[in-house]
LUMFIKOL-951650 format. One record per residue (C-alpha): x, z, y. Coordinates in steps of 0.05 Angstrom, whole numbers, plus 5000, padded with zeros to 4 digits. Layout:
// LUMFIKOL-951650
<r X="X" Z="Z" Y="Y"/>
...
***
This chain:
// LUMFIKOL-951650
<r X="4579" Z="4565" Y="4854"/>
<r X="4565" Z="4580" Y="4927"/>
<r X="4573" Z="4545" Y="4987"/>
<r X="4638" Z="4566" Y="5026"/>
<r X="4617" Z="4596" Y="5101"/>
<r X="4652" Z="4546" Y="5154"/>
<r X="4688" Z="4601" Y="5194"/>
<r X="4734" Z="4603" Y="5126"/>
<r X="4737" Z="4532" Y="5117"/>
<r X="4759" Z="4519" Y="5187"/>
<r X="4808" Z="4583" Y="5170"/>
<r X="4837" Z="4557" Y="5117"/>
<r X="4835" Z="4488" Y="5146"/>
<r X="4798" Z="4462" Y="5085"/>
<r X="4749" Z="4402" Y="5080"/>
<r X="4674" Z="4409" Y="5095"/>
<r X="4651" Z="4365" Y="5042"/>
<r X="4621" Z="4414" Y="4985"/>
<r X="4644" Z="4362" Y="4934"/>
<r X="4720" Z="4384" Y="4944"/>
<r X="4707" Z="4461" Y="4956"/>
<r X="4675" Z="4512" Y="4923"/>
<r X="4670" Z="4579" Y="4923"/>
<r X="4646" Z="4619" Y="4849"/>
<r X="4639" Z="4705" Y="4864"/>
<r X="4676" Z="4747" Y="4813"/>
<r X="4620" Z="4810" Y="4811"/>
<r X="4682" Z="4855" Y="4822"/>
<r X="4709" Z="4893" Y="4890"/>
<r X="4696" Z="4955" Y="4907"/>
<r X="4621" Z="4990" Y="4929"/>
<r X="4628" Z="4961" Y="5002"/>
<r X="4674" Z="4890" Y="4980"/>
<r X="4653" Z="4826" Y="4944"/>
<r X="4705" Z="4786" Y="4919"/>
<r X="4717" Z="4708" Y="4898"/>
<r X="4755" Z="4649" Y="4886"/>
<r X="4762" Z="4586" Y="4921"/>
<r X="4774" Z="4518" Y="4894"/>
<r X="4792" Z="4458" Y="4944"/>
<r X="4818" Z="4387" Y="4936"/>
<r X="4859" Z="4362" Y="4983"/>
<r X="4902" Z="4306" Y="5001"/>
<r X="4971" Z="4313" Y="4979"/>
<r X="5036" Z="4275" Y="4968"/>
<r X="5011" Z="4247" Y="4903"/>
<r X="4933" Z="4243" Y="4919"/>
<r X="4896" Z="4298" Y="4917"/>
<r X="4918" Z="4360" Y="4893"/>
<r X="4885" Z="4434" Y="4874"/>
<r X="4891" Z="4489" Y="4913"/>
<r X="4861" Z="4561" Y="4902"/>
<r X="4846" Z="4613" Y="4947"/>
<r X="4827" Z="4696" Y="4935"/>
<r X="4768" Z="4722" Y="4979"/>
<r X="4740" Z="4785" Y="5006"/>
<r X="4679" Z="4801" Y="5037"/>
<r X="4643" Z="4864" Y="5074"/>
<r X="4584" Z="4878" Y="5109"/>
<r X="4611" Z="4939" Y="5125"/>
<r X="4627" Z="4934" Y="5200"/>
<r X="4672" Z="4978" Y="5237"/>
<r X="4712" Z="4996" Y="5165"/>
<r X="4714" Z="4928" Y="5145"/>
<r X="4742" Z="4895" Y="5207"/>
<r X="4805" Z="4953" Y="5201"/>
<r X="4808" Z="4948" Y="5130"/>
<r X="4816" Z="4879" Y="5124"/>
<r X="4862" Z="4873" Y="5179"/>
<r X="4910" Z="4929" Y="5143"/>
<r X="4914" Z="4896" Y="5081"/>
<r X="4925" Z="4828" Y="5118"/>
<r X="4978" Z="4860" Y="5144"/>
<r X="5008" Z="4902" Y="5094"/>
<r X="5006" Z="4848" Y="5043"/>
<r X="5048" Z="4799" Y="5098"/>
<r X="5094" Z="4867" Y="5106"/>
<r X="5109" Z="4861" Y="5026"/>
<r X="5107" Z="4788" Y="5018"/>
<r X="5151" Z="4773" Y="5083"/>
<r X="5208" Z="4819" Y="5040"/>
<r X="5204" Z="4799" Y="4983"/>
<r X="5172" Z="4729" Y="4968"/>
<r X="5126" Z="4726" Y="4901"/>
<r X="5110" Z="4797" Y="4901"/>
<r X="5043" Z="4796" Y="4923"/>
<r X="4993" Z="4740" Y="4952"/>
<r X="5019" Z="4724" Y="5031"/>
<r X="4943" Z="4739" Y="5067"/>
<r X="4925" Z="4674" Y="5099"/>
<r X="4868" Z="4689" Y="5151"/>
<r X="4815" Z="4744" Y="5165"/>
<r X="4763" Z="4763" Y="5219"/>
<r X="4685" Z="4764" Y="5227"/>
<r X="4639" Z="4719" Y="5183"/>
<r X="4579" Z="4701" Y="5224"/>
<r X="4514" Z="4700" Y="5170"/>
<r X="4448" Z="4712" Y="5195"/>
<r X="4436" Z="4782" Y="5224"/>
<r X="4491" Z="4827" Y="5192"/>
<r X="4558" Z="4813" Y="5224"/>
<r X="4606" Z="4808" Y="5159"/>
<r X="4681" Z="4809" Y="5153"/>
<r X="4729" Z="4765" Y="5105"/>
<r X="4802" Z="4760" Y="5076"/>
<r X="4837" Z="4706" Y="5043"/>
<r X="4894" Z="4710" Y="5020"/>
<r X="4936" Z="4670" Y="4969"/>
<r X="4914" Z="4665" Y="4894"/>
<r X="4941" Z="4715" Y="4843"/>
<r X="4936" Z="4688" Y="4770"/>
<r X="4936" Z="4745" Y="4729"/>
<r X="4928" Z="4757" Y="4654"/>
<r X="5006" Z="4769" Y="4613"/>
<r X="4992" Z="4827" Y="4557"/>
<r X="5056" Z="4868" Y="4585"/>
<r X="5112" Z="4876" Y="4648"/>
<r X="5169" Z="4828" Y="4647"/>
<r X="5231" Z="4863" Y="4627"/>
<r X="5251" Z="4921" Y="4673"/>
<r X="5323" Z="4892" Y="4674"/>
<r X="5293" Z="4822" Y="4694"/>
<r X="5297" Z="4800" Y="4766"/>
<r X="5226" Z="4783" Y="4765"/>
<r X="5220" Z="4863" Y="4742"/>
<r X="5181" Z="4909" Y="4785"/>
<r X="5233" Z="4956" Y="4782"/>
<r X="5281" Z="4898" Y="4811"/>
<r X="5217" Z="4867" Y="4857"/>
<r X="5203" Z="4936" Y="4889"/>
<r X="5277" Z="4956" Y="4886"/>
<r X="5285" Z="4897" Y="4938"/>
<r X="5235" Z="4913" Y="4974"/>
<r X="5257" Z="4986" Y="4979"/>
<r X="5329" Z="4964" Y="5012"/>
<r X="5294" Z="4911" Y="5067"/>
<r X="5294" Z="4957" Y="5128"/>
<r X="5229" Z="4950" Y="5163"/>
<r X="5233" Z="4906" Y="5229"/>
<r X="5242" Z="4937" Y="5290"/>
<r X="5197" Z="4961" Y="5339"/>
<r X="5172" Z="4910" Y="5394"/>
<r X="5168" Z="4961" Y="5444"/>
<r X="5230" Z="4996" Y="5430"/>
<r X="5271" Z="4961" Y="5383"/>
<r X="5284" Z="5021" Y="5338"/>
<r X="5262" Z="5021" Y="5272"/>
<r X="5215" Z="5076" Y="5266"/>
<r X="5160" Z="5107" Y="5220"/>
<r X="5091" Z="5087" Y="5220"/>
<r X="5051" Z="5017" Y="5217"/>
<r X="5020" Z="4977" Y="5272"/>
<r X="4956" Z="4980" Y="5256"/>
<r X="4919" Z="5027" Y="5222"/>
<r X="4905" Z="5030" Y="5133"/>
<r X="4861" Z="5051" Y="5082"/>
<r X="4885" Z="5086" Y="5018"/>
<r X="4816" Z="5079" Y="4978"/>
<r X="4766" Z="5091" Y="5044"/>
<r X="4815" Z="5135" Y="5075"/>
<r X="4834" Z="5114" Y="5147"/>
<r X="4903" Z="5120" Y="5150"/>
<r X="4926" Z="5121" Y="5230"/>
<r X="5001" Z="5107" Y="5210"/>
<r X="5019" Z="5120" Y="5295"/>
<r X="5097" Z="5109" Y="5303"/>
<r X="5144" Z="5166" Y="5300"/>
<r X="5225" Z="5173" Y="5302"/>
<r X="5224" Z="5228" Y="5248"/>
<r X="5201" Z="5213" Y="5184"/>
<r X="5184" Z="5294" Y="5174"/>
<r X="5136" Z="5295" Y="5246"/>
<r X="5104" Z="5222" Y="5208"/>
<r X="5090" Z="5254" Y="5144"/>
<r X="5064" Z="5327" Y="5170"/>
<r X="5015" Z="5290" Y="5225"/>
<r X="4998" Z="5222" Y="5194"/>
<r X="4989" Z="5244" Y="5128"/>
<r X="4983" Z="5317" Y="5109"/>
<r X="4939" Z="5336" Y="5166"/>
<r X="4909" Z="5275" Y="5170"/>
<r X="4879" Z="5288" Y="5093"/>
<r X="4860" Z="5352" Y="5107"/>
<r X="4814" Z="5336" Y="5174"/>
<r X="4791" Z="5273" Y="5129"/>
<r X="4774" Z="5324" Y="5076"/>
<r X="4739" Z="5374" Y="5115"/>
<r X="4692" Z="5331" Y="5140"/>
<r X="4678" Z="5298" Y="5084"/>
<r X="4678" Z="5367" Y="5038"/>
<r X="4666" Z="5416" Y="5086"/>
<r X="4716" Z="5471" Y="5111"/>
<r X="4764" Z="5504" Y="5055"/>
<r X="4799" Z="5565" Y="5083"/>
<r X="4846" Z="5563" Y="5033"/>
<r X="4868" Z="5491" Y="5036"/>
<r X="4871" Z="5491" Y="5101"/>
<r X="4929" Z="5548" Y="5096"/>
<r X="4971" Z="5519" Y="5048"/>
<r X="4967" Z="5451" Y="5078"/>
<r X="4991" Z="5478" Y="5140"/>
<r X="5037" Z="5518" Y="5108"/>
<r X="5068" Z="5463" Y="5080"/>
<r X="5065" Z="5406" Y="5139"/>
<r X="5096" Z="5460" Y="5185"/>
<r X="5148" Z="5496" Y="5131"/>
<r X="5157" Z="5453" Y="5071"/>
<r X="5164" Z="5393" Y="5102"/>
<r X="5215" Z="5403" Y="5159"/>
<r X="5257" Z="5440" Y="5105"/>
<r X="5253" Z="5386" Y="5057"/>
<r X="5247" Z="5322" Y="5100"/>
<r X="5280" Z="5337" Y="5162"/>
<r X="5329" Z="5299" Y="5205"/>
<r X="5390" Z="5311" Y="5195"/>
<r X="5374" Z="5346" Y="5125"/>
<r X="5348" Z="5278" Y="5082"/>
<r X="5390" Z="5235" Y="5067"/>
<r X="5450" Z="5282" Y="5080"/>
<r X="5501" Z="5302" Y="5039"/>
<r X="5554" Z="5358" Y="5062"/>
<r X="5534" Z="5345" Y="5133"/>
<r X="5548" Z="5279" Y="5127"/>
<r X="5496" Z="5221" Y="5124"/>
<r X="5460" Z="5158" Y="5168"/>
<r X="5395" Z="5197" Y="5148"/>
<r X="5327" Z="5153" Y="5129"/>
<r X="5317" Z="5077" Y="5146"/>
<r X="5242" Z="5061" Y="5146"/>
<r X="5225" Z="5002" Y="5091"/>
<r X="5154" Z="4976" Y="5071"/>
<r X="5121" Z="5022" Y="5028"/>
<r X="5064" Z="4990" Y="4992"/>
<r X="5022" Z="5056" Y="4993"/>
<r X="4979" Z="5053" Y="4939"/>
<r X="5021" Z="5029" Y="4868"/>
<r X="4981" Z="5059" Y="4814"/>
<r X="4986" Z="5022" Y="4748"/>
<r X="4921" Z="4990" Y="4772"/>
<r X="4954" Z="4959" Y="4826"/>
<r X="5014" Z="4926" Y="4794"/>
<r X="5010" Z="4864" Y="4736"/>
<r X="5045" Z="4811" Y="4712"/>
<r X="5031" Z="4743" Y="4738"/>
<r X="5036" Z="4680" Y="4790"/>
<r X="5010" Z="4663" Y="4854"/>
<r X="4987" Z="4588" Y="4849"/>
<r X="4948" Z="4541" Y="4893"/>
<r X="4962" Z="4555" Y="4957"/>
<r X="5010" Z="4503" Y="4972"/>
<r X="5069" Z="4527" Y="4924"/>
<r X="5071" Z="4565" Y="4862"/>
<r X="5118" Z="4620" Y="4844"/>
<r X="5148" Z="4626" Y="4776"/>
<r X="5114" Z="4687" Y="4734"/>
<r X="5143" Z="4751" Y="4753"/>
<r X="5113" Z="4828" Y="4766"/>
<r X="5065" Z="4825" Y="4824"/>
<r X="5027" Z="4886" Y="4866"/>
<r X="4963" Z="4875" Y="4901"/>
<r X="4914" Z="4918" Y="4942"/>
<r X="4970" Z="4953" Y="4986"/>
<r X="4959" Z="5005" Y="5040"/>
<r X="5026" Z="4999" Y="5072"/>
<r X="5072" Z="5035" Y="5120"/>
<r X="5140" Z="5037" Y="5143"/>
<r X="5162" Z="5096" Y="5105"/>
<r X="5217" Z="5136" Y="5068"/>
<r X="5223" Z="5093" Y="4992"/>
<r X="5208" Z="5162" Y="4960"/>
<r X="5138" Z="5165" Y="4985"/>
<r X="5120" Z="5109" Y="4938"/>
<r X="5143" Z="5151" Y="4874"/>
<r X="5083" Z="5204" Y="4888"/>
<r X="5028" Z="5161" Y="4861"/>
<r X="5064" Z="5128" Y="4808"/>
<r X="5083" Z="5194" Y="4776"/>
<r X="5014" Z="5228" Y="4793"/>
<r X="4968" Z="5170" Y="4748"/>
<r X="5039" Z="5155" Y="4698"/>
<r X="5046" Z="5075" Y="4672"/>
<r X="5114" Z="5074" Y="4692"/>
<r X="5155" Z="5099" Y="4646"/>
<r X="5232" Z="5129" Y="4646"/>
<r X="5253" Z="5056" Y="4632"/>
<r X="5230" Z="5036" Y="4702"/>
<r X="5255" Z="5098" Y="4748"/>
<r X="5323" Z="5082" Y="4707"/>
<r X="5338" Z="5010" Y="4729"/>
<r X="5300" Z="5032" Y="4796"/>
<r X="5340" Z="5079" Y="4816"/>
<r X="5407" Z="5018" Y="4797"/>
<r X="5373" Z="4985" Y="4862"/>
<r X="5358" Z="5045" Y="4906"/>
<r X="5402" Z="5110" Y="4887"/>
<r X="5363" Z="5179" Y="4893"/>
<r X="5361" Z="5202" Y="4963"/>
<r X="5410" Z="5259" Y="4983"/>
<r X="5403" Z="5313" Y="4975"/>
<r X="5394" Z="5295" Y="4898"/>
<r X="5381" Z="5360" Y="4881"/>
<r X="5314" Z="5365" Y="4915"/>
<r X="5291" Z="5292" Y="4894"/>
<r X="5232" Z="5315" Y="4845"/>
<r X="5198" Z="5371" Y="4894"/>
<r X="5206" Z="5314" Y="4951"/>
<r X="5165" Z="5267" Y="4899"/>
<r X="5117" Z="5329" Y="4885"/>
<r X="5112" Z="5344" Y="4965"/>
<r X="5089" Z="5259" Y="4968"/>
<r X="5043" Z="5257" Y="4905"/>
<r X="5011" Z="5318" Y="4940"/>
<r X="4977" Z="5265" Y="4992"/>
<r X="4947" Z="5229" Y="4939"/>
<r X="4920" Z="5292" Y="4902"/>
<r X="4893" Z="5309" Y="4976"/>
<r X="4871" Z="5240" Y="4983"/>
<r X="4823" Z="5250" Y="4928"/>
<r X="4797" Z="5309" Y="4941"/>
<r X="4776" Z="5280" Y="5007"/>
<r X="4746" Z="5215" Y="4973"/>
<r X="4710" Z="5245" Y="4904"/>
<r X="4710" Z="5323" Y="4916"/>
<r X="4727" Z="5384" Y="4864"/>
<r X="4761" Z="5366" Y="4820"/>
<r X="4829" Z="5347" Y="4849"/>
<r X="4835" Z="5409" Y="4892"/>
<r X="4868" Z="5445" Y="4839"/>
<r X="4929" Z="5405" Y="4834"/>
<r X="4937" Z="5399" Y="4905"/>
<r X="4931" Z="5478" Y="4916"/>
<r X="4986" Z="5481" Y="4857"/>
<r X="5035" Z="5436" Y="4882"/>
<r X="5036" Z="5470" Y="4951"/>
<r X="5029" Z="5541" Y="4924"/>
<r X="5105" Z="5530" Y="4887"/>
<r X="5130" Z="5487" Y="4938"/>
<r X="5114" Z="5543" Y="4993"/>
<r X="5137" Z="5605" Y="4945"/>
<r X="5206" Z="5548" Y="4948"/>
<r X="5211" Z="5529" Y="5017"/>
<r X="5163" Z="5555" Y="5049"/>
<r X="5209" Z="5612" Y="5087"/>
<r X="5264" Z="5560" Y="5102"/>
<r X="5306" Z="5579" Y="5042"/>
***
């Protein structure tokens, strides 16, 4: 056990005396995150009562102060529609210790641990959970009061910045903020790549227009109210999606299928369905009572090479973060969905 830092204390508006709060690191997180759990009596209805807390640390400066203020917000985005989903973040910003200027999230606590899913027909399902959240339009835009593409403030998907800048076409969001986002991400990272550069281009500025563009998606026989942006958690590999509870924060929510570690946007529902079928864990079960809550989008007949033309970010994604070995199925996807689309056919 470890003493708890008072800037997260006074945060979490929690008791200085070290006999009610403590603080125990888990060893996990990432190469540039520590992670813990919090433990704090306080006064309650009925005496004192338990409440836990999930924390994150960095001493990464400039990435950590954006990445923890993109998950702080994309996990509020997700837990604002659909309550019980994921942990509500409760407060992040610097943590002053010594000379190295480190950066912290809390966030509710997520008690994991069930062997298996609830029952995809369940309303606690994730197919149901992220169903719901896939039919809450996104809120509207402060400054214009349209409901448009983007975020408002910048992600990470792994240790990739994502700038998630606000567009009114879903096609011009996915070309710039993603595609060719990846690919400068990439070639610094990797180098240049000739090749990869072509087709990416190839695609952002043929495939995706021809596939994604306004008044094509979400059309059917010319007819249509085109895309409405909804919270896209961003990252929903099997990794990032259990079975459990959040507890200790003040309520505690019934067990249920959770997600965690988001990278969120205000995107087309689709997009989400790239990752999940790129790493597989979610079987035909799933995209069947899914797809009860939120129907394919029209046109129907072009729903798997749009879910091809969004897992291609990811295979992009980690090329750019680990190198080799995923450039062949990026260069694959685009080379048939270019020989499909690529001429506006």
């Amino acid at each position: 056990m470890t003493a708890v830092p008072e800037t997260i204390l006074h945060a979490l508006s929690l008791p200085k005396d070290p006999s009610k709060v403590t603080l125990s690191t888990s060893g996990l997180g990432s190469g540039f995150t520590s992670t813990g759990a919090i433990r704090a009596k306080v006064p309650g209805a009925n005496g004192e009562e338990e409440r836990r807390y999930f924390i994150k640390t960095s001493a990464d400066g400039k990435a950590a102060e954006e990445m923890f203020r993109g998950e702080y917000e994309s996990l509020n985005a997700i837990a604002g529609s659909v309550p019980g989903f994921c942990p509500k973040a409760l407060a992040w910003g610097p943590l002053e210790e010594g000379q190295t200027k480190k950066y912290f999230l809390a966030t509710e606590f997520l008690d994991l641990g069930a062997r298996s899913r609830s029952d995809e027909s369940s309303a606690s399902s994730l197919a149901a959970r992220l169903g719901k959240l896939h039919s809450t339009p996104a809120p509207p835009d402060p400054s214009t009061g349209r409901r448009r593409f983007g975020f408002p403030v910048p992600t990470f998907c792994g240790d990739t910045k994502q700038p998630n800048r606000f567009y009114d076409s879903w096609a011009d969001f996915y070309a710039n903020e993603r595609l060719l986002t990846i690919l400068s991400t990439s070639e610094e990272r990797n180098g240049k790549d000739a090749g990869l550069r072509d087709l990416v281009e190839k695609t952002a500025y043929g495939v995706v227009p021809r596939l994604l563009g306004d008044q094509h998606l979400g059309y059917k026989d010319g007819k249509g109210e085109g895309i409405i942006p909804v919270v896209i958690h961003g990252d929903l590999w099997s990794g990032n999606a259990d079975r459990g509870k959040i507890v200790g924060a003040g309520g505690e929510d019934k067990v249920g299928d959770v997600v965690y570690d988001p990278s969120a946007c205000y995107g087309h529902s689709e997009f989400e369905l790239g990752i999940m079928h790129m790493f597989g864990g979610f079987g035909s079960r799933f995209f069947e009572q899914y797809h009860r809550v939120v129907p394919k989008t029209e046109p129907v007949g072009e729903y798997e090479d749009r879910v091809r033309l969004y897992e291609l970010y990811h295979h992009l994604n980690h090329h750019a973060i680990f190198g080799g070995g995923y450039r062949s199925g990026a260069m694959s996807i685009m080379q048939k969905l270019v020989r499909k689309y690529g001429n506006g056919e």
